[in-house]
N, C-alpha and C positions, 0 to 999 in steps of 0.2 A: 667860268665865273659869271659870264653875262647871264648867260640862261637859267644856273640857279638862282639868280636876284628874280627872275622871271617866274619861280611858282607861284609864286599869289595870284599869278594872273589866269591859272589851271580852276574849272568852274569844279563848283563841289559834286556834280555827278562824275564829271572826268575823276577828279579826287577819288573817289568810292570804289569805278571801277579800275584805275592802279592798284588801291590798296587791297583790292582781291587777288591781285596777279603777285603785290609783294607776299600776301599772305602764303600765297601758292608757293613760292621760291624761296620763303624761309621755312615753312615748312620741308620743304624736301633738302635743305641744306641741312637742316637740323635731326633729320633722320639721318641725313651722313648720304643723299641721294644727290645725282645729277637734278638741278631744275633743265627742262629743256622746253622753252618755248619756240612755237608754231603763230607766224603772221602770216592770214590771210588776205589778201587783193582780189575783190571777185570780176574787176574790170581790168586789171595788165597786174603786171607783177613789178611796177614800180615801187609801189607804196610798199608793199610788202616786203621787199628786198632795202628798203630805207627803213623800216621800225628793228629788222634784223639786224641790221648793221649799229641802228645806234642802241640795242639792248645789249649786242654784244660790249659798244664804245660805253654804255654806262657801268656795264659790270666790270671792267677794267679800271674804269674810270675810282671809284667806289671802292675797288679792291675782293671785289665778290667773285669769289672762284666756283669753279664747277654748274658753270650758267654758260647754255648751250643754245643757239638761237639759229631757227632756220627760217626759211620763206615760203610760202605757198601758195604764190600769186597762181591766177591761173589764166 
């Protein structure tokens, strides 16, 4: 609850590139396909194992099925 009072405070280019990644993932829901997103970390594999974990925790969250999320730190 705290962090969705918290979008307003996401800048409008942040905004623009989410709403390409929702584009992506309702499209492919909507074809009746798995979305399966890939987080890159080009410096450790921390970041990228945390944006994994909380795309999974949003699409639970949300109730959005067949959203698949991996990491690809390197």
């Amino acid at each position: 609850q705290l962090r969705t009072g918290e979008f307003d405070r996401i800048s409008p280019e942040r905004k623009e590139r989410l709403e390409e990644i929702a584009h992506y993932v309702s499209g492919r829901l909507d074809d009746r396909r798995t979305a399966r997103l890939t987080f890159i970390c080009t410096h450790n594999s921390r970041r990228s194992h945390m944006a994994q974990v909380w795309a999974a925790v949003a699409a639970s969250h949300y109730g959005v099925e067949h959203v698949e999320s991996y990491s690809g730190g390197t």
